[in-house]
N, C-alpha and C positions, 0 to 999 in steps of 0.2 A: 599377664603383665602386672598388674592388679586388680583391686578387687573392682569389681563389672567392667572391667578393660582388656579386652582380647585381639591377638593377633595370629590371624590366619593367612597361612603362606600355601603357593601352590609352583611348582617347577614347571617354567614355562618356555623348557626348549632353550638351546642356544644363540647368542647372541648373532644376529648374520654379519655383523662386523667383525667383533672381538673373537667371536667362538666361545666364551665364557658362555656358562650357563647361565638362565636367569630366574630370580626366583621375585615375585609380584607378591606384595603384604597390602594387608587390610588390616585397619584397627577399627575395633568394634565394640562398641560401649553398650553393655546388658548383662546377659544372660547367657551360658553357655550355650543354650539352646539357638539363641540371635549368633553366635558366635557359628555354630555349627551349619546355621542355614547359611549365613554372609559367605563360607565355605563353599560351600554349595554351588554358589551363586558366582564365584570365583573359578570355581572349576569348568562352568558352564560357557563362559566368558571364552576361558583356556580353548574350550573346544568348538566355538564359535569364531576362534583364531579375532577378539575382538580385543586382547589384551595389547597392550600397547608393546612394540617393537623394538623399544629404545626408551630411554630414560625420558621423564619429561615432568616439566616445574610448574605445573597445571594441576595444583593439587586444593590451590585457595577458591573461592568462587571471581577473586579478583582474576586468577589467571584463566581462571579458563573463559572468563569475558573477553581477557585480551588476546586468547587464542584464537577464538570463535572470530572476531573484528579482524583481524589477520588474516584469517582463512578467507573471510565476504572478500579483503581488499584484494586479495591475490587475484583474485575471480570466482571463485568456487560459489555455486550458483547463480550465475550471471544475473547479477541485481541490478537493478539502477541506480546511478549515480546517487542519486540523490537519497533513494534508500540505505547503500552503503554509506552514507550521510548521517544518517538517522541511526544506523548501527552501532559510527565509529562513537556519535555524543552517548548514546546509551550507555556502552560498554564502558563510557570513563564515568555516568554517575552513578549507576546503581551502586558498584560500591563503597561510593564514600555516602551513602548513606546508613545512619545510627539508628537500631532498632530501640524498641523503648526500653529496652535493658539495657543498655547502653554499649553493644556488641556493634564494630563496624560490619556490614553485610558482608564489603569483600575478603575480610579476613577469614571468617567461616571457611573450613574444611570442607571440600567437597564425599569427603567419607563421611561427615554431620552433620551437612547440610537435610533440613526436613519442610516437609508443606508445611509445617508453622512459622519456621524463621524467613520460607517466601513471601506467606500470609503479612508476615509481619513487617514485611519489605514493601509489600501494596500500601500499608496503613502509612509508613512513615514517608511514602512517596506525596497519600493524597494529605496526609500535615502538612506537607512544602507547600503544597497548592499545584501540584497536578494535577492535570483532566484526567478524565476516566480513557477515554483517547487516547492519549498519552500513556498511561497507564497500563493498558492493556496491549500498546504497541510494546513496551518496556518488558511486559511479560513474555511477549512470543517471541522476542531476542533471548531472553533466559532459558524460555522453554527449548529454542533451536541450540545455546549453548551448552544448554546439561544435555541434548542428545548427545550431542558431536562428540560431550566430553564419555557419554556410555558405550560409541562406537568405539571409540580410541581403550576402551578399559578403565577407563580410568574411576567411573560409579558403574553399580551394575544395573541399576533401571535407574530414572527418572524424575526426583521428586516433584517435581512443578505440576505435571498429570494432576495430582490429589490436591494442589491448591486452587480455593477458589479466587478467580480473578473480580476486580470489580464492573457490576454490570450496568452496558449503555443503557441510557435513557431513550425512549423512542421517544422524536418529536417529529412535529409536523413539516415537511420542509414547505418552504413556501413558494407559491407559483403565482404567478403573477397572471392577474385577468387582460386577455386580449388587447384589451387598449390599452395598457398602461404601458403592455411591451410595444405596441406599436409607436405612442407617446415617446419612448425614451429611443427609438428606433430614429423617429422623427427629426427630435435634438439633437442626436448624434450628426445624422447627417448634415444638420448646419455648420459644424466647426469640425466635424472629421468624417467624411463620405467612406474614408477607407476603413475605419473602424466601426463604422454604420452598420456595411456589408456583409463583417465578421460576425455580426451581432445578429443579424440578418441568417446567415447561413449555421448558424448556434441552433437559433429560435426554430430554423424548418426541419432542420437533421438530430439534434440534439446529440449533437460529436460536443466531446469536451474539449476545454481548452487547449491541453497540451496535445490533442489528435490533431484539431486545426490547425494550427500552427504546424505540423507536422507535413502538412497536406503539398505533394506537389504536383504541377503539369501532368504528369502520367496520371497521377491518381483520378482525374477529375473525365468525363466523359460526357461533355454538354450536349453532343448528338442524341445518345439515349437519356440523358438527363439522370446520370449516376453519378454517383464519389465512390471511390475508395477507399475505405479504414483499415490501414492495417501500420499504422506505426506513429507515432510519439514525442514530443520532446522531454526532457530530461534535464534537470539541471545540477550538475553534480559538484555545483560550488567553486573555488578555488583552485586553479590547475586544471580541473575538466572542465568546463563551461556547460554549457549546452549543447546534449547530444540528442542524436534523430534514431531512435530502438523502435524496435519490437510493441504492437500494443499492449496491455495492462494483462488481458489475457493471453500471450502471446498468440489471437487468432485477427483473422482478419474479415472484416463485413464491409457489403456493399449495401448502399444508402442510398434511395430514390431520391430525386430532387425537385422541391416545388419549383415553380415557374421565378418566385421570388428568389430563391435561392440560384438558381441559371443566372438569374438576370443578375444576380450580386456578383458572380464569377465571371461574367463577361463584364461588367466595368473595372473587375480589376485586373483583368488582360489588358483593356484599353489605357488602362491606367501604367500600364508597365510597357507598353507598346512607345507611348507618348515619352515617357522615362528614357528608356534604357533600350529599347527594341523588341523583338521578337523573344518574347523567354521560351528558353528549353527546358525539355519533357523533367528533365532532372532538378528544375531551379522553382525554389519554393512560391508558394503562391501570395502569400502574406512574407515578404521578407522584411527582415531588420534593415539592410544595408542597401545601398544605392543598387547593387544588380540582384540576381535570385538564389546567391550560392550561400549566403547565410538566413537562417532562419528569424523570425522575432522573437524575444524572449519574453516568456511569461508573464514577467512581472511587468516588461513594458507594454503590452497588450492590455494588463486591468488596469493602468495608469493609464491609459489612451483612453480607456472605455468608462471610467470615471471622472475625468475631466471634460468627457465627449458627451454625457447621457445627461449634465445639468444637473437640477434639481432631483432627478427620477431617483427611486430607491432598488433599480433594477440592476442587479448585478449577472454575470457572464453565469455564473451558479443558476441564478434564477432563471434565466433563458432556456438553459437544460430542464429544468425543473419544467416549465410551463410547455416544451416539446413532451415530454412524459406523461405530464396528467392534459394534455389537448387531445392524445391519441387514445391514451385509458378514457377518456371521458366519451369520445366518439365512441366507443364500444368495441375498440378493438384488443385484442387476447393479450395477457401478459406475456404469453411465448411470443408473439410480433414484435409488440413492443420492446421485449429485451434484446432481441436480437437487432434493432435498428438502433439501442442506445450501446449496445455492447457490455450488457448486464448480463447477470446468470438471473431467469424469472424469479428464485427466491427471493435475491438484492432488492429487484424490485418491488417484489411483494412487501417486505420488511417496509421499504419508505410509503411507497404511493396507498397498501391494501386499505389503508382506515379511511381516504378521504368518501367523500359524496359522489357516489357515482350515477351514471344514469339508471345502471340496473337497481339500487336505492333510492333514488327519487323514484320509478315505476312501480318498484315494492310498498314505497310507501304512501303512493298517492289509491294503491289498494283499499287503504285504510282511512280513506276520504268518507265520516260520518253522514257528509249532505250531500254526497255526487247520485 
């Protein structure tokens, strides 16, 4: 085309609408030889039948954000709510952000798009003042966009693979000593007995938020003293509200029950008894509304359990947290353990593996100079 500007064409079959043939270009900035691999690479595509079908205007990085965001909303990969959430904001800022050359991201061609102008897309995110969190969730929307946009033909590999993302910080999560959770169990129960409970069956099971709340009549089995985990709530904003899915791994686990926790699910029977009547197998156990057929919502659950816990600095987070390192610290296996919080053992090794364990205090009271 000109000089280090090339375009390679490859005939890719007739159109199954028109009948017209069609023929797919690439333009390619180098070296004849970059020109003859990108060729290559085209033809591979070709016969991979990975070239795209029909015309399509997904050739910026802004478009193929908003492809990808279109595709999440139709349903394609059954996500939650809320994730497709978190999709739809992503896919409208990354591009309007200005690399330090002063290049808007989404304008970039996806035939030019390279690991240094992602690289440089990370930098001018953590400029704004985004988390690393944030950051790296922004990443793995891009990284699933440029696939989508390689299945479709439209790049032939992937550049996000060869960027480096920015990396988390491990910190320590914090778990709260015995009594404090008992303490803030305590105050709850003075001004909200029914948010006590939750906080109650948090601290014994170490089910998260949106699982309990999730939780209903069937799921619970006070004869044998078991729950069932296997679904969620969801909050997918505006027009969907809160929906009851699938849990986080789409699997499902059953959770022994302390005697404290029994005893928290039977006053909140008798608490719905006294209400409303006899609740059915299908009507949630923690509900938002006067009978069981809606759930509570999230954010009204840590506002109950914040205005309910006083002074305490124990939050619903912490309660999981303190079920986690109470049964590592008893000595029981990280494969137990994961499987009653609904972790994969690595998850949990990442947070819990650096505290003080008992096997660490034994170790090192080894090394007792005067014993």
């Amino acid at each position: 085309m000109r000089d280090g500007v090339w375009r390679v064409d490859v005939e890719a079959g007739r159109d199954p609408v028109t009948g017209l043939r069609r023929r797919v270009s690439r333009y390619v900035h180098g070296t004849r030889e970059d020109a003859e691999i990108a060729l290559a690479r085209l033809r591979v595509a070709d016969h991979e039948k990975r070239l795209p079908a029909g015309g399509s205007s997904a050739h910026s990085v802004a478009a193929a954000l908003q492809t990808y965001s279109q595709a999440v909303e139709s349903g394609q990969g059954e996500l939650a709510p809320n994730t497709v959430n978190t999709i739809r904001w992503i896919a409208k800022m990354l591009p309007e952000l200005h690399l330090a050359d002063g290049r808007r991201f989404g304008d970039i061609r996806l035939s030019r798009l390279n690991w240094s102008d992602i690289e440089a897309a990370y930098a001018a995110m953590k400029a704004r003042g985004y988390s690393t969190a944030y950051i790296r969730r922004s990443a793995t929307v891009l990284s699933r966009t440029l696939d989508l946009a390689r299945k479709r033909g439209l790049i032939d590999s992937n550049p996000s693979k060869d960027a480096t993302r920015p990396r988390t910080v491990r910190t320590k999560p914090h778990s709260p000593a015995r009594e404090e959770v008992r303490s803030a169990l305590k105050t709850a129960a003075k001004t909200d007995s029914e948010v006590a409970d939750m906080g109650t069956v948090v601290a014994s099971t170490g089910v998260r938020k949106a699982e309990l709340l999730a939780l209903q009549w069937a799921d619970v089995d006070l004869t044998k003293s078991e729950v069932h985990v296997g679904a969620a709530l969801s909050d997918g904003g505006t027009g969907v509200g809160v929906v009851r899915r699938s849990t986080k791994t789409s699997d499902w686990r059953d959770v022994p029950l302390t005697e404290g926790a029994v005893a928290a699910f039977k006053r909140q029977r008798q608490r719905l008894v006294k209400a409303v009547g006899e609740p059915g197998r299908e009507d949630y156990i923690f509900p938002g509304g006067i009978d069981g057929t809606l759930p509570m919502r999230p954010d009204a659950f840590s506002k109950r359990w914040a205005e309910a816990r006083g002074k305490s600095a124990v939050t619903i987070q912490h309660l999981r947290h303190y079920a986690a390192t109470q049964m590592l610290d008893a000595g029981e296996s990280y494969r137990t353990v994961a499987d009653i919080l609904g972790n994969s053992e690595n998850t949990l090794r990442l947070h819990y593996d650096g505290r003080t364990d008992v096997g660490k205090r034994r170790a090192i009271a080894a090394l007792e100079l005067d014993s």
